[in-house]
C-alpha positions as CSV (number, residue, x, y, z in Angstrom):
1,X,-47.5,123.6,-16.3
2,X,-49.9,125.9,-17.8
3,X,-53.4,125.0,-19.3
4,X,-52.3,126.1,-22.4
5,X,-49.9,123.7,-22.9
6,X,-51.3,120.3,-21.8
7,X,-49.7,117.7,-20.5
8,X,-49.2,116.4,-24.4
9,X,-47.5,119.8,-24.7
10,X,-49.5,120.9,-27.3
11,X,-50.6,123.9,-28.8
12,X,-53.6,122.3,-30.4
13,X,-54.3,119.2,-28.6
14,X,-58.0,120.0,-27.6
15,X,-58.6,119.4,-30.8
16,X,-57.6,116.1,-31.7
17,X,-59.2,112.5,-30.4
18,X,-55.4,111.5,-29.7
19,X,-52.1,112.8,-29.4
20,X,-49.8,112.6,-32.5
21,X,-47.3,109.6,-32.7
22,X,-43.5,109.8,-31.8
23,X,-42.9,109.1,-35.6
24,X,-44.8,112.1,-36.7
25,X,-43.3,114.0,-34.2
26,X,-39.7,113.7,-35.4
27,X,-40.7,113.8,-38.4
28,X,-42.5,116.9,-38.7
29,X,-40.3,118.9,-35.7
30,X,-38.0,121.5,-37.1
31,X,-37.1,122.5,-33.3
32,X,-33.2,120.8,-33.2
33,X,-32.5,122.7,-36.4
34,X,-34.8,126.5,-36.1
35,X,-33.3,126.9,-32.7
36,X,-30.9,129.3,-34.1
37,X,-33.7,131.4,-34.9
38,X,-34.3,132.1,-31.1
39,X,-32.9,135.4,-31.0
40,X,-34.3,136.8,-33.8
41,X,-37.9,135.3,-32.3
42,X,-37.0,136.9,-29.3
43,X,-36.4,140.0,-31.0
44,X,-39.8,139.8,-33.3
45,X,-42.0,138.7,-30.1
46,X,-40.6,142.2,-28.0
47,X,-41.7,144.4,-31.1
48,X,-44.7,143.0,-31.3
49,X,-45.4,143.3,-27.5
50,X,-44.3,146.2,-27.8
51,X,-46.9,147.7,-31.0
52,X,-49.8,145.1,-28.6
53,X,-49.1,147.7,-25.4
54,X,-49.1,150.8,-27.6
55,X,-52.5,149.8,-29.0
56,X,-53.5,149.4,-25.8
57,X,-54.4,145.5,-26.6
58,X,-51.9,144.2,-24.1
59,X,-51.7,146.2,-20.9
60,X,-48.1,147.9,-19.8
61,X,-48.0,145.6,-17.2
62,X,-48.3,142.1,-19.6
63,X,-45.7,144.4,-22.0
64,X,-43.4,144.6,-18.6
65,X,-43.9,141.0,-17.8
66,X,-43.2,139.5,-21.2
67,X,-39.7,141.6,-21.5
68,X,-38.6,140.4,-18.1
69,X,-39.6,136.8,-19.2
70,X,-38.0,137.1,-22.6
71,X,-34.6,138.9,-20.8
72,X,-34.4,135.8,-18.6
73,X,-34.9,133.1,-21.7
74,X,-32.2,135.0,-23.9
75,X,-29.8,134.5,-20.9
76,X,-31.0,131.0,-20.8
77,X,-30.5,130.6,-24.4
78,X,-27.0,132.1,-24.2
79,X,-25.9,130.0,-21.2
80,X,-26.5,127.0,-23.1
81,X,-29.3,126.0,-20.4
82,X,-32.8,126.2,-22.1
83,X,-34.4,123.3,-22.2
84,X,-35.3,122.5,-26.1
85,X,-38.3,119.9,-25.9
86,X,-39.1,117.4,-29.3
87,X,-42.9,118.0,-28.5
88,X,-43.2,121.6,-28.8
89,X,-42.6,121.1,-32.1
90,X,-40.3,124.5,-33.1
91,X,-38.4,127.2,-31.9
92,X,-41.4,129.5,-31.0
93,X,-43.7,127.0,-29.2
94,X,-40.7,126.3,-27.3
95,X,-39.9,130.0,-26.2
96,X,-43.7,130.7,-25.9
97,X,-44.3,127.9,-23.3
98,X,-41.2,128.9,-21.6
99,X,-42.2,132.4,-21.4
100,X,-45.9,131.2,-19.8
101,X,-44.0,129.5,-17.6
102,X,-42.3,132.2,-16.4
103,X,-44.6,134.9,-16.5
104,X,-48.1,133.2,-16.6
105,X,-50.9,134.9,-18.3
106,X,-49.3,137.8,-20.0
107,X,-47.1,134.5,-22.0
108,X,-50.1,133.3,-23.5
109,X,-51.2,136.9,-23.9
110,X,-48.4,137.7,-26.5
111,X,-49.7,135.8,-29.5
112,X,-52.2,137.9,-30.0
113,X,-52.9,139.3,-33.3
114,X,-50.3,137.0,-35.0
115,X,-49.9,133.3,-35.9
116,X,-46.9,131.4,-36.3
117,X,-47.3,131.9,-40.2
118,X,-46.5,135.8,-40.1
119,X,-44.3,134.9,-37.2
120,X,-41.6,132.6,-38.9
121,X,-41.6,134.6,-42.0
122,X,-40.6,137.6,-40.1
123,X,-37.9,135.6,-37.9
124,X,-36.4,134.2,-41.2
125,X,-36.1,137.9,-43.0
126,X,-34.3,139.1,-39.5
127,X,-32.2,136.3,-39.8
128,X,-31.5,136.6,-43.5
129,X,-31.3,140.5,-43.2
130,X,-28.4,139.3,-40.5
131,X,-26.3,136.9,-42.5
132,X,-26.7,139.5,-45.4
133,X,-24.9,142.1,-43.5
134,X,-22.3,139.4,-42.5
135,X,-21.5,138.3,-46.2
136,X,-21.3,141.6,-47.6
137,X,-18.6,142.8,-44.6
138,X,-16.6,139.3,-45.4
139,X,-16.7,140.3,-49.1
140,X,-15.3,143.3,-47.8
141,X,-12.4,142.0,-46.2
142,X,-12.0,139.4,-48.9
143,X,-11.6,142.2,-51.6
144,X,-9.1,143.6,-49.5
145,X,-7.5,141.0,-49.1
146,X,-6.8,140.7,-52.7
147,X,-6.6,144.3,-53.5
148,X,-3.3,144.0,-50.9
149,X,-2.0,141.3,-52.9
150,X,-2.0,142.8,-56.4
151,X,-0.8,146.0,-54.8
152,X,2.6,143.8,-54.0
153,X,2.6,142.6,-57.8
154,X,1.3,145.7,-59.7
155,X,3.8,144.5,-62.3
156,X,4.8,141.1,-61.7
157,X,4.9,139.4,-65.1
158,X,2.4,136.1,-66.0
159,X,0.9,135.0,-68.8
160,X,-2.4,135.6,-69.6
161,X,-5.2,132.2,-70.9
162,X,-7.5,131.7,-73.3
163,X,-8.3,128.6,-73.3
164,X,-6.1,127.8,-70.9
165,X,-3.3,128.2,-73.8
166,X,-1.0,131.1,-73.5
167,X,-2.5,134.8,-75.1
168,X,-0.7,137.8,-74.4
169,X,1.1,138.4,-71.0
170,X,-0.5,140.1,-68.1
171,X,0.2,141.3,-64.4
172,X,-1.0,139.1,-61.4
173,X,-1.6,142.5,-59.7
174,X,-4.4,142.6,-63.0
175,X,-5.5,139.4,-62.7
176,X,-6.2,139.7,-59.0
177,X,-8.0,142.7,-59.3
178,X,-10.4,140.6,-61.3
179,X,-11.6,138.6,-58.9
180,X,-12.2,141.8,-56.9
181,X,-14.4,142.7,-59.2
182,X,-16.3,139.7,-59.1
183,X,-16.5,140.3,-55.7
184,X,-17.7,143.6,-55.5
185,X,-20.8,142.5,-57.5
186,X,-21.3,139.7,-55.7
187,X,-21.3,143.0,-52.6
188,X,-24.0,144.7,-55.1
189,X,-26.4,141.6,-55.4
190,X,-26.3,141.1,-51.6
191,X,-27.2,144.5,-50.9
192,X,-30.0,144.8,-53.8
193,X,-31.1,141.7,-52.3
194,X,-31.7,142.7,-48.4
195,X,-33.9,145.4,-49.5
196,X,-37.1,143.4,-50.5
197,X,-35.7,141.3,-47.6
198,X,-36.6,143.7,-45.2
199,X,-39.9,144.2,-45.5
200,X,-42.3,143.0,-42.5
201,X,-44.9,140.3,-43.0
202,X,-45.7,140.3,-39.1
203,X,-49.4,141.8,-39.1
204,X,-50.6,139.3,-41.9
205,X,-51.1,136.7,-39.1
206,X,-52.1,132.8,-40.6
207,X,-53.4,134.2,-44.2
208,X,-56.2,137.0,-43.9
209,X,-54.7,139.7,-41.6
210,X,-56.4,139.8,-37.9
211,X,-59.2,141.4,-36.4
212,X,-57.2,143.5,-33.8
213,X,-56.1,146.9,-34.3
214,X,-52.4,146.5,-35.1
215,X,-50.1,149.1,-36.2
216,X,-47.6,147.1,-38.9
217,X,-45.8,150.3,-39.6
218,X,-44.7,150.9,-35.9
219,X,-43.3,147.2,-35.5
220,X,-41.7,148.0,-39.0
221,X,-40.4,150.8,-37.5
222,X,-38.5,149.3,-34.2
223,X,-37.7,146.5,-36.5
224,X,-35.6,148.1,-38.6
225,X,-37.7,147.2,-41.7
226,X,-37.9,149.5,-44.3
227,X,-41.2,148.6,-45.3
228,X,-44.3,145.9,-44.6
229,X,-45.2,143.0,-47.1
230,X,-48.7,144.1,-48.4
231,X,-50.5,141.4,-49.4
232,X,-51.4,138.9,-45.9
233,X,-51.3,135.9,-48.3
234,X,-48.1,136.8,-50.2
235,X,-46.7,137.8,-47.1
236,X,-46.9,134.0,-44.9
237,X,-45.9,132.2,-48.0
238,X,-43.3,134.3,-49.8
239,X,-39.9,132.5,-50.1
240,X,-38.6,134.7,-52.8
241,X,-36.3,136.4,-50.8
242,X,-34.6,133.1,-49.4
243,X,-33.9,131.6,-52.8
244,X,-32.7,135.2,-54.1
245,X,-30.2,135.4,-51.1
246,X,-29.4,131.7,-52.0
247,X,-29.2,132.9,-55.9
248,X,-26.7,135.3,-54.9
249,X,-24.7,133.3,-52.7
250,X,-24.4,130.9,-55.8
251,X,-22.7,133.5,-57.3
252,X,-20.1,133.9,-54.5
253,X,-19.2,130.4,-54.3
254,X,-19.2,130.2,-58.2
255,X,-16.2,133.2,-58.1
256,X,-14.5,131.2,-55.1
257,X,-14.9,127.9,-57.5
258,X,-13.1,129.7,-60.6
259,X,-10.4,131.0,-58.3
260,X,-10.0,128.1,-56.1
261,X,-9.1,126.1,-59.5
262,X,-6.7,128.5,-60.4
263,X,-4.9,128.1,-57.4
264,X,-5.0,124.4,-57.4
265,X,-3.2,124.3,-61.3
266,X,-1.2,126.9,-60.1
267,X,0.2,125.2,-57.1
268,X,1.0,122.2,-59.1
269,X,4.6,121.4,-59.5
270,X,4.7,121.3,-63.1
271,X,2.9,125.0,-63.0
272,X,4.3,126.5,-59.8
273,X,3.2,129.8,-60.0
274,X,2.2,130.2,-56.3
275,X,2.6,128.7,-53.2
276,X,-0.2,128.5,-50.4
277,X,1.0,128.3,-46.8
278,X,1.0,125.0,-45.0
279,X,-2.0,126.2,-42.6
280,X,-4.2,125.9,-45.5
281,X,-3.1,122.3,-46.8
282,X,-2.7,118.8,-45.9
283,X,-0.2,116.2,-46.9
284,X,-0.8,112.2,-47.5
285,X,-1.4,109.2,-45.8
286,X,0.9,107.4,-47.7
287,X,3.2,109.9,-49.7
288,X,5.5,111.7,-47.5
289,X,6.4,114.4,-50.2
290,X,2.8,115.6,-50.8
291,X,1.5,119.3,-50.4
292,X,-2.2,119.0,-50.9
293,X,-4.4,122.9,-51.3
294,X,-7.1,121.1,-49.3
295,X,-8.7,124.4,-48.8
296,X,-9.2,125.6,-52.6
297,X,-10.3,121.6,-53.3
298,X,-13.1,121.4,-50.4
299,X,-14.4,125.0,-51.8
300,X,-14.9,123.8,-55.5
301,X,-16.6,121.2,-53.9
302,X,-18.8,123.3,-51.8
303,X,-19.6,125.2,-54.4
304,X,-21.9,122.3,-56.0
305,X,-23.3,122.1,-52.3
306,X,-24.7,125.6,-52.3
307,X,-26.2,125.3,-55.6
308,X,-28.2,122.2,-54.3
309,X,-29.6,124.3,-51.7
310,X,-30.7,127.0,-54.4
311,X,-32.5,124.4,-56.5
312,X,-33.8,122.5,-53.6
313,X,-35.6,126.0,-52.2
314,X,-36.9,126.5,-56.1
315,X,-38.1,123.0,-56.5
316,X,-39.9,123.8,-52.8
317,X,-42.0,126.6,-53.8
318,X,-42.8,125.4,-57.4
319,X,-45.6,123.5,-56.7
320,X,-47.3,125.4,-53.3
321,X,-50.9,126.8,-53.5
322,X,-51.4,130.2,-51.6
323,X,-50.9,130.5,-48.7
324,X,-49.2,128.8,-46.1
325,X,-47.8,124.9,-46.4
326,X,-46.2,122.8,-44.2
327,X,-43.5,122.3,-47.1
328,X,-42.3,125.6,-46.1
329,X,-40.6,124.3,-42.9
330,X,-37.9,122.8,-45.5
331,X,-36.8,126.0,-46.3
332,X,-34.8,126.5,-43.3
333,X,-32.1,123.5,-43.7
334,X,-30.9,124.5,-46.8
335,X,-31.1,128.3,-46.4
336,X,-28.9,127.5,-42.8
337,X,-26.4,125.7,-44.2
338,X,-25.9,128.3,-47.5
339,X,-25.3,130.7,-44.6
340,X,-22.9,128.2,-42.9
341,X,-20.5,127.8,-45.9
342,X,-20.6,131.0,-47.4
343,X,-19.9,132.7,-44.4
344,X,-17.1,129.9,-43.3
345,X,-15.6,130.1,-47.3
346,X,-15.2,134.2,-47.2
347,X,-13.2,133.9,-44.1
348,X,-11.2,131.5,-44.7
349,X,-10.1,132.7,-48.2
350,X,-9.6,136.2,-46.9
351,X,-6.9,134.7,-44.3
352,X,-5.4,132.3,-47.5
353,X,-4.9,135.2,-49.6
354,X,-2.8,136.9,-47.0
355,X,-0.6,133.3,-47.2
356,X,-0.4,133.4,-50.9
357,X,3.6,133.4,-51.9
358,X,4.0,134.0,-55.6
359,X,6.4,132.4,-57.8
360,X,7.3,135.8,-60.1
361,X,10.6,133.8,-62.5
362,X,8.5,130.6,-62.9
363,X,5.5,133.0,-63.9
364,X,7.7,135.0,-66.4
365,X,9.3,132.3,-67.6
366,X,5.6,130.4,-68.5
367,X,4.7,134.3,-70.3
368,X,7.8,133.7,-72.3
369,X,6.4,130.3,-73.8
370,X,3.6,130.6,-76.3
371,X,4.4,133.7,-78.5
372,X,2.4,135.8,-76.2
373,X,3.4,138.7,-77.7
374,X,2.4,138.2,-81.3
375,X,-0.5,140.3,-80.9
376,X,1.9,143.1,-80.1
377,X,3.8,142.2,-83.4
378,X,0.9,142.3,-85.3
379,X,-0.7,145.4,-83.6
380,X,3.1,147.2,-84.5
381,X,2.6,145.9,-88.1
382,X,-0.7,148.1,-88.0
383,X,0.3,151.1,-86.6
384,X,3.4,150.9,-89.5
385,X,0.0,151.0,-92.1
386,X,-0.9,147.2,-92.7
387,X,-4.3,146.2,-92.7
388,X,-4.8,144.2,-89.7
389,X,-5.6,141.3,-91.5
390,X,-2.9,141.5,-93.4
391,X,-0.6,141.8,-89.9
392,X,-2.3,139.1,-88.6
393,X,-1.1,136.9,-91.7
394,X,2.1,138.0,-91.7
395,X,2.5,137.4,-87.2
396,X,1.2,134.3,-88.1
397,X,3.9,133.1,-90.5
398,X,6.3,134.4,-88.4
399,X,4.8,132.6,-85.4
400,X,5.4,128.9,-87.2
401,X,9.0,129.7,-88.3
402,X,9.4,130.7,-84.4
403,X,8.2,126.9,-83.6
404,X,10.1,125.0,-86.4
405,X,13.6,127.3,-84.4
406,X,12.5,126.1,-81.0
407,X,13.1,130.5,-80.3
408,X,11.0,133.3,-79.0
409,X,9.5,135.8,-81.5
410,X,11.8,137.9,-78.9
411,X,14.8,135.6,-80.1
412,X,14.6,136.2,-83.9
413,X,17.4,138.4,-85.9
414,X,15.6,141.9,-87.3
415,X,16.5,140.1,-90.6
416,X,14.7,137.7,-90.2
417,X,11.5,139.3,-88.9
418,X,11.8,141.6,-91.9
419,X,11.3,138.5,-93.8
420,X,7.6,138.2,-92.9
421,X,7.4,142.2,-93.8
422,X,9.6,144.9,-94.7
423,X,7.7,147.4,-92.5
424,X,9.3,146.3,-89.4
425,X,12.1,148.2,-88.0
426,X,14.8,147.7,-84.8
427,X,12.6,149.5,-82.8
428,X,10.2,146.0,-82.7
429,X,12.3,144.9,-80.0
430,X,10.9,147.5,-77.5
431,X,7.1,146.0,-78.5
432,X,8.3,142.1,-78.0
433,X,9.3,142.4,-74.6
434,X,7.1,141.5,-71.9
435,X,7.7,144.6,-70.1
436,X,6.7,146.5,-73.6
437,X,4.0,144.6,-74.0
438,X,2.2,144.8,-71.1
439,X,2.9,148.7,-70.6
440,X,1.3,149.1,-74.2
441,X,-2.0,148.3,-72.2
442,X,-1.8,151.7,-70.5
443,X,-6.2,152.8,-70.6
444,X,-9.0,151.9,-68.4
445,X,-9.1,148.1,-67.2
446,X,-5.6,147.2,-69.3
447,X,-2.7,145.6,-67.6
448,X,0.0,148.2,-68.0
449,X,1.6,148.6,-64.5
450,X,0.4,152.0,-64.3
451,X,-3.4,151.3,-64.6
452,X,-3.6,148.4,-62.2
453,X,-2.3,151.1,-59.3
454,X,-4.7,153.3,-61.1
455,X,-7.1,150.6,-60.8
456,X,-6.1,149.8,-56.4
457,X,-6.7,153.0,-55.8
458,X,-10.0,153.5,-56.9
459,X,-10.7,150.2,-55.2
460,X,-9.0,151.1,-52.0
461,X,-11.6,154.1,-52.5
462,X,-14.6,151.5,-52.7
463,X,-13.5,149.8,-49.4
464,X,-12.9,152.9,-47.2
465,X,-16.9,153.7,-47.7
């Protein structure tokens, strides 16, 4: 083994009177978890070689060496047959002391002009940057997904909630499409997000910057950054851009909550508006009859998961004076695992929405409860010259002589109607149908039939860019 790393296997050891405990060594080891940053290490080490030999601070030769080294680790890494040791501590001291082993001085050569400050902010931003690009393409998908699925019920029939009571009858092609939306801006956040991610704070080294003659902008450059951080100190201890990507993730799984509740009611029996295929559920241990939506369930309950993670990064960085902490090494876990189930949720959801079966006579039927077309009554009533007020009074009266006659405001004679005001007329009929009613919606984000393939095309639009 090299003299770098001593037998204790320790960057630092020299300086210490004796080695650290096994206790403290679990405890403060982040290598069984930060592993999965190797590549993007790997990638982050070769630009900065790279910028080191261009300076002419490394020669060509070390550049040459510490490529072939890092080739051969990356296959290592990939076969499953690196050797991750407790002592080194982290991902990097493990790669660097493999790399010395392999290639001998030009190893030890390559942290030159960094620290591992500047060097696991810039791993986490490449990894971030990554799992950005991931989300947004599952979003993608997901809104297709969805888009495909109000396309085959432009103008299948459902009520409409406030409340969760009945309001005025909708499409489900319509109220799918709103969950596209929500998922489009989730897209938006992502992507405004991953800009002030991707900026480099390799250069800034443990605080202060370094004494050799780097060139930031170059490893920027074969980085794929668009910019560096400029401030040394704000650039080892920023964690903005973590909590922001967790912010926005919050987001997503707070749209997956709201729809996986919906699907839960509306898979009850005493709903049944849709079904979900069997893939995505479970039955009972005990009750043979049982369908459970296991997947929509487990989701809302992730949901609370990820937004544990967001305030557990805020509550991290509340209290840290500039610039570097060891406290930072906590950001990883959390951050990880938002990844994990984000990431996991969008692909799973995109597949379930492909194995939605909808339930259109059970959902008309449900519209037809709940006068959901008094506001079309009372809309007629203005558009005949009463004050809406005055129409709303009138719907209303009409509306409790509708529940005392167990009918439909559909159901009542024209005699009857023209009971609560003599401006209606036999054409009302046309406005209290649900078909009339939700056709009357015909503008910009209504329901009517016509605006929600209005509506799928400009989103099919969106998802061919």
């Amino acid at each position: 083994m090299n003299e770098q790393f001593s037998k204790k296997a320790e960057a630092w050891s020299a300086r210490f009177s004796e080695p650290v405990s096994d206790l403290v060594k679990r405890y403060t080891a982040s290598v069984f978890f930060d592993k999965r940053l190797a590549m993007f290490d790997i990638q982050g080490s070769l630009a900065h070689a790279e910028m080191l030999a261009a300076q002419g601070i490394i020669s060509a030769a070390d550049r040459a060496e510490i490529e072939r080294g890092m080739a051969q680790i990356r296959s290592e890494i990939e076969a499953g047959s690196f050797e991750w040791l407790l002592d080194l501590e982290d991902v990097h001291l493990n790669i660097e002391k493999r790399l010395t082993e392999l290639v001998g001085d030009a190893g030890k050569r390559l942290h030159t002009g960094r620290s591992r400050n500047d060097q696991v902010a810039t791993d986490i931003r490449l990894y971030v940057r990554a799992a950005i690009d991931d989300v947004v393409a599952l979003l993608k998908q997901l809104r297709r997904a969805l888009t495909d699925l109000a396309e085959r019920h432009f103008d299948t029939i459902m009520p409409g909630f406030t409340h969760l009571q009945v309001a005025q009858p909708i499409t489900f092609g319509h109220h799918m499409l709103a969950y596209v939306e929500m998922f489009g801006r989730d897209a938006e956040r992502m992507l405004d997000a991953r800009r002030r991610v991707n900026r480099l704070p390799l250069g800034a080294a443990a605080l202060a910057g370094t004494t050799f003659p780097i060139d930031r902008l170059r490893v920027a450059q074969t980085l794929g950054f668009e910019d560096v951080c400029h401030n040394s100190l704000d650039a080892v201890s920023d964690r903005d851009f973590a909590i922001e990507f967790t912010a926005a993730a919050s987001l997503i799984m707070m749209h997956v909550s709201r729809m996986s509740e919906e699907l839960v009611m509306w898979m009850s029996p005493r709903v049944g508006f849709i079904d979900i295929a069997d893939r995505f559920c479970t039955g009972s241990s005990i009750m043979p009859q049982k369908k459970n939506p296991d997947v929509p369930e487990l989701a809302r309950g992730k949901t609370g998961r990820v937004y544990g993670h967001l305030a557990s990064l805020l509550t991290l960085m509340k209290g840290q004076p500039l610039a570097y902490n060891k406290d930072n090494q906590e950001d990883k876990e959390p951050l990880f695992d938002t990844v994990d189930t984000v990431l996991d949720t969008l692909r799973i959801f995109t597949d379930m929405a492909g194995g939605i079966t909808v339930q259109a006579e059970n959902m008309r039927a449900a519209a037809l409860q709940g006068y959901a077309t008094a506001t079309d009554l009372a809309d007629y009533l203005v558009k005949k010259g009463l004050p809406f007020r005055d129409a709303h009074e009138a719907v209303a009266h009409a509306v409790r002589a509708c529940d005392g006659a167990g009918v439909d405001l559909s159901e009542m004679s024209l005699a009857t109607l023209q009971g609560f005001s003599p401006l209606i007329e036999d054409d009302v009929f046309a406005v209290l149908t649900l078909e009339g009613s939700v056709a009357a919606r015909d503008h910009v984000g209504g329901t009517a039939p016509n605006q929600v393939r209005k509506a799928i095309e400009r989103v099919r639009g969106q998802l061919a860019g």
